[in-house]
C-alpha angles and dihedrals in degrees: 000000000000110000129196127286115254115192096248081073092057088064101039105086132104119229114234118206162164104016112207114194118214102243085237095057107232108101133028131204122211138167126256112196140178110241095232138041125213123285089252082075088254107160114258111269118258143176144196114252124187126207125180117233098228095062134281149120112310109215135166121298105185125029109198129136094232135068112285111185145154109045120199121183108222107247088261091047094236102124138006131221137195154148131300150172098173096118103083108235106020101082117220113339126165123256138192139213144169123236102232105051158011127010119296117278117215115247102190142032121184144173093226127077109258115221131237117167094172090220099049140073108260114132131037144146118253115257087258100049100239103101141028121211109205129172118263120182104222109267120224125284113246090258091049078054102045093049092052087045083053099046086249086130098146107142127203110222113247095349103091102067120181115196136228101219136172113253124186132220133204097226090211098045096021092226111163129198132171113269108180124063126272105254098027115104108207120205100182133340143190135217122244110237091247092049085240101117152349144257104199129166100238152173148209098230121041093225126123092238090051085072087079098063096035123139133215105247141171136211144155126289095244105051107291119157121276122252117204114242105180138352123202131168078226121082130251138216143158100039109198131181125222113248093242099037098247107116141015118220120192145168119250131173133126101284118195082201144025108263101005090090129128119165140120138326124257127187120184135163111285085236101048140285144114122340115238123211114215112226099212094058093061097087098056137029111243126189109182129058133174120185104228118231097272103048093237104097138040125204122213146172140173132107130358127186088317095326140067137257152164123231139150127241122208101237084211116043095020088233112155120211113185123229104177145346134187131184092245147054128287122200099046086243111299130084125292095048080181147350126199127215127234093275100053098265120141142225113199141159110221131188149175144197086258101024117066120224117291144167115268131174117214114209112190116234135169083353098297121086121240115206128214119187114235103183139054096197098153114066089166096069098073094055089048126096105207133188108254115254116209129168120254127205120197139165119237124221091264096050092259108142110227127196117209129158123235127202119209126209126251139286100281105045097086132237104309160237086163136197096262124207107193102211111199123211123234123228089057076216090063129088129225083237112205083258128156091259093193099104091022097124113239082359094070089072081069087078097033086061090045086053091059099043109272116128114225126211115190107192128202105207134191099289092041113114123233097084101057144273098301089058095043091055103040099095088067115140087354101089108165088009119088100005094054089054079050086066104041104048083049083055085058090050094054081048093051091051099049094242097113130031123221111250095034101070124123136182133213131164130161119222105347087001085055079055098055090045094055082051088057090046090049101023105045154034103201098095132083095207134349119202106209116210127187091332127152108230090177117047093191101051084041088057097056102057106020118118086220104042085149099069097068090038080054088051098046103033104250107298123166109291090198100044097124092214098027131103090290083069099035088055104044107086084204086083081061108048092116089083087050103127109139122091099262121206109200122196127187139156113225103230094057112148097178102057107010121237089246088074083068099047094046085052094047084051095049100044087042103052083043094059098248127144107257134166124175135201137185135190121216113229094012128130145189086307119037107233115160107099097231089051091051095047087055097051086056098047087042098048093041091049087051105065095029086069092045111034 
C-alpha cells in the first residue's frame, strides 16, 4: 500500500536525460544521473545507459566515476561521443567509444574549460563523421597563469574576457584546433551540411547578460570572420542548417534564461535575408527542430498548451501537421527532449505529474506516433502516495483564458476546501509543465505539502511559454499587471472549486516567481504568509550588480535604469513595502550570480524596520538555483513548516 512522502523521497530521484537514438533505430542512449553533486560543488554523477527499441532489458553503457553526460551518434552510427568529466584533473573533455565493444577513450584534452549547458547546443559531429566541434571557454595566458601562481590575483572588472569559442576536433587524432574567431562569445552553434562553415548564436561581449543582445552569425570553418545574418531585440537558439545549404531555421521570442527557451520558428536564406516566421509554429513553443532530408520539412517538439508535443512544420509554406501530444512533459529537462533515426522513429523522455521520466520510443503509424516505454528507472514511485494533480482552465478579467495546474492533498485530508499555498514559477518565460515534481529540486516540497494536507496551484500565467510566442511576450513592459491578475483570478477559480478557503491562502516563487510574490507581499492582503526565494526587490541596485542586467532592460524595453522616479522604481516592490503586512520567509543562496545575495538582505532591512515578521535564510555555496541535497531538503522542511503554522 502506498505510504506518505517524506522528504527524503523528494530528493531521491534520478534524473533521466538526453536520449540519443542510434540512426538505424534499433537502440537508444540516455543519461542516468544522480540527482546531487558533492558539497564541494563537484557536478552529480552520471552514466550512459543503453536500451534497445524493441524491447529489452536497459542496462548501463559507460562505467566511469565521473558525469557523463551528453551522448551524440555519429551520423553513421559507428561510434558515440560525449561529455566527461571522469579523469581526475583534466575538467570535462569529450570521449569516444564505439557500441559494440570495449570502455570510452578520451579524444581531447584542453586547457580551456570546455562548455556544457544541458539545454543548449553546444556540442555536435560534423555532417561527414570525421570531426566533432564542442564549446571551450578561452584558458589563461601564461601571464594570467603565472600572476595567480604568484598570488598576483587582482582582476580588472570586466577587462579580462575570456571567450566561448567553437574547437574542432579531428574525431581519429583528436587534434584540436579553435574554429571560431578571437572576440566573438558563442552561445550555440550549427554545422553547415558540407562541414565548411557554421551557423552560432553569438555576442560581442562574453557576459551572461550579453546573451540577451546576441546576433545569429556565420563564418568559415577555419577560422574565417563572422558575418552578421539577422538581429533581432528577441533572443535566438537552436541554430540549424538546411541539407542542401540552402537555408538556416531557428527558434526567437523574448527568454527570461539561456536554454529554458521555447518560441517560434524562424527560417531564413543561409546567406542572409529576411527571417521568416512559420506560421504553424505560433501557437506552441517549441524548443527543438531538425531539417528533414529533403529540406522541405522541419520537424519540432516542445511545449503545447501546457503539454508537449512533435510535429512537423512545412519550411515553405509554414503549414503545421501534429503527430503527437501528452499531457505532460517530454526531455526530462535537459536538451535534446528527443532525436529521431533515419527512418522516422523517436526517442524521446515523457513524464507526467504521477509518472516519473522514462525512455520511450515513438513509431509513427497512420501519421500520428505511437509511443511504447522501454524502460522502469524509478523503483521509489509505487510505494509513494501522491497529491493528485489535475489541469485547471480559467478566464482572466480581461477574457484572456489562462491554463495552471492544482495538487490536491491525500487521501485523508477530506474533501476540501483545503489550506491552499500558489507557487509561482520563475522565468516568467518558463511554464509549470504537468511534470512528475518529486526530485525536482525546491519543487519536490509541492507533493510533500500535499502529503500533510496543503493544496498546491501552480499557475501558468500571460508570459509563460507553452501557447506561443504572443502569450510568452504579453507580460512586456507589464511586469506585476496583467500576470499577477492571471493569478488571482486563478486563485478565485480554486475557490470556486472548493478546492482553497479564503484566509488560508500563501504564496512562494523563486527568481520572478520570488517577484510576483513580493508583489503579493506589497500589493495585496489576501494572503496568510508568503516565503520569498532568490527575488529582486529593487530593480536599480539589481542592476548594478547582476551578472544578467539585460533581462529586466529586455522586458522593459530599455528604460533608464538610473532614472530615480522611472520604471526601475515603479517595478521594484520594494517602493511599496509600506503596505508589507504578511510573515515573510526569504531564501537565498549566497552565491547567487543571477540575482546577488544583497536583494535578500535590503528586503530583510526593510520588512524588518516596517514591523513586519520576517525570517531569512541563505544557503553557502548556493546559487540561483539551490542544488546540494541537504539545502534543498531544508527548503522544502522550512517552507512546509511555514505555511503549516500559518495556514
Amino acid at each position: 500500500m502506498p505510504r506518505p512522502v517524506t522528504i527524503e523521497d523528494t530528493v531521491s530521484f534520478r534524473t533521466v536525460t538526453s536520449a540519443a537514438m542510434h540512426p538505424d533505430g534499433g537502440s537508444i542512449v540516455f543519461a542516468v544521473g544522480e540527482p546531487f553533486g558533492g558539497k564541494d560543488g563537484s557536478t552529480p554523477r552520471s552514466r550512459l545507459w543503453t536500451v534497445p527499441t524493441a524491447g529489452g532489458e536497459p542496462r548501463p553503457f559507460t562505467s566511469g566515476v565521473g558525469a557523463d553526460a551528453m551522448p551524440l551518434w555519429s551520423p553513421d552510427g559507428g561510434r558515440l561521443a560525449f561529455l566527461s568529466d571522469r579523469e581526475r584533473g583534466l575538467g570535462r573533455q569529450v570521449y569516444v567509444m564505439r557500441p559494440d565493444f570495449g570502455e570510452a577513450e578520451r579524444l581531447t584534452r584542453t586547457d580551456g574549460r570546455v562548455a556544457a549547458t544541458a539545454a543548449m547546443q553546444t556540442f555536435a559531429w560534423s555532417p561527414d563523421g570525421a570531426r566533432i566541434a564542442f564549446l571551450v571557454t578561452e584558458p589563461d595566458t601564461a601571464e594570467e597563469a603565472r600572476r595567480k601562481k604568484e598570488r598576483r590575483d587582482h582582476v580588472r572588472f570586466e577587462k579580462e574576457q575570456k571567450y566561448n569559442r567553437i574547437c574542432v576536433a579531428d574525431a581519429s587524432t583528436g587534434e584540436v584546433r579553435y574554429a571560431s574567431p578571437p572576440g566573438l562569445q558563442i552561445w550555440e552553434f550549427g554545422w553547415s551540411p558540407d562541414g565548411e562553415s557554421f551557423v552560432a548564436v553569438a555576442s560581442d561581449g562574453p557576459y551572461k547578460y550579453d546573451w540577451y543582445l546576441a546576433r545569429l552569425v556565420r563564418f568559415d570553418a577555419s577560422d574565417g570572420a563572422a558575418r552578421t545574418l539577422h538581429r533581432t531585440e528577441r533572443q535566438l537558439a537552436k541554430p540549424a542548417w538546411s541539407p542542401d545549404g540552402s537555408r538556416i531555421a531557428f527558434l526567437s521570442s523574448i527568454w527570461s534564461d539561456q536554454g529554458a527557451v521555447g518560441g517560434s520558428v524562424f527560417v531564413m536564406p543561409a546567406d542572409g535575408g529576411g527571417a521568416r516566421e512559420l506560421e504553424g509554429s505560433r501557437r506552441t513553443s517549441p524548443n527543438w527542430i531538425e531539417w528533414s532530408p529533403d529540406s522541405g520539412t522541419l520537424h519540432v517538439a516542445g511545449q503545447e498548451r501546457g503539454g508537449a508535443g512533435i510535429a512537423t512544420l512545412d519550411a515553405n509554406t509554414g503549414a503545421r501537421t501534429h503527430l503527437w501530444h501528452v499531457e505532460g512533459a517530454i526531455g526530462g529537462g535537459a536538451w535534446p527532449p528527443c532525436s529521431r533515426d533515419r527512418h522516422g522513429n523517436y526517442a524521446v523522455i515523457v513524464e507526467d505529474a504521477h509518472a516519473p521520466a522514462e525512455v520511450h520510443v515513438a513509431r509513427p503509424e497512420d501519421g500520428t506516433l505511437t509511443l511504447t516505454r522501454l524502460t522502469d528507472l524509478h523503483p521509489l514511485a509505487p510505494e509513494l502516495e501522491l497529491g493528485r494533480t489535475e489541469i485547471l482552465h480559467w478566464e482572466a478579467p480581461d477574457g484572456q483564458r489562462i491554463q495552471g495546474l492544482l495538487i490536491r492533498p491525500t487521501a485523508g485530508h477530506g474533501e476540501g476546501p483545503w489550506p491552499m499555498v500558489v507557487d509561482v514559477h520563475g522565468g516568467p518565460a518558463s511554464m509549470h509543465a504537468n511534470r512528475y515534481v518529486m526530485g525536482m529540486g525546491r519543487l519536490g516540497w509541492l507533493q510533500y505539502a500535499a502529503s500533510r494536507g496543503m493544496a498546491v496551484f501552480m499557475p501558468n500565467p500571460r508570459g509563460s511559454t507553452g501557447w506561443g510566442i504572443e502569450f510568452t511576450e504579453a507580460n512586456l513592459k507589464d511586469l506585476g499587471g496583467m500576470d499577477w491578475q492571471d493569478v488571482l483570478a486563478g486563485i478565485d477559480h480554486c475557490v470556486e472549486i472548493g478546492a482553497a478557503q479564503e484566509g488560508r491562502l500563501g504564496i512562494t516563487g523563486w527568481s520572478y516567481g520570488g517577484f510576483l510574490t513580493g508583489w503579493a507581499l506589497t500589493q495585496s492582503d489576501r494572503f496568510s504568509a508568503c516565503a520569498i526565494g532568490a527575488a529582486a526587490p529593487h530593480r536599480r541596485s539589481w542592476h548594478g550588480n547582476s551578472g544578467i542586467k539585460n533581462w529586466v532592460a529586455t522586458y522593459l524595453g530599455y528604460p533608464d535604469p538610473w532614472d530615480p522616479d522611472g520604471d526601475y522604481r515603479h517595478y521594484s516592490f520594494i517602493s511599496h513595502v509600506k503596505n508589507a503586512k504578511m510573515p515573510t520567509l526569504i531564501l537565498h543562496g549566497d552565491r547567487d550570480a543571477d540575482v546577488p545575495i544583497e536583494q535578500a538582505h535590503i528586503l530583510y532591512r526593510a520588512l524588518k524596520e516596517h514591523g513586519v515578521e520576517t525570517e531569512f535564510v541563505y544557503y553557502p555555496g548556493g546559487g540561483h538555483g539551490i542544488t546540494q541535497r541537504d539545502q534543498v531538503m531544508d527548503i522544502g522542511r522550512r517552507v512546509t513548516a511555514w505555511f503549516e503554522q500559518r495556514l
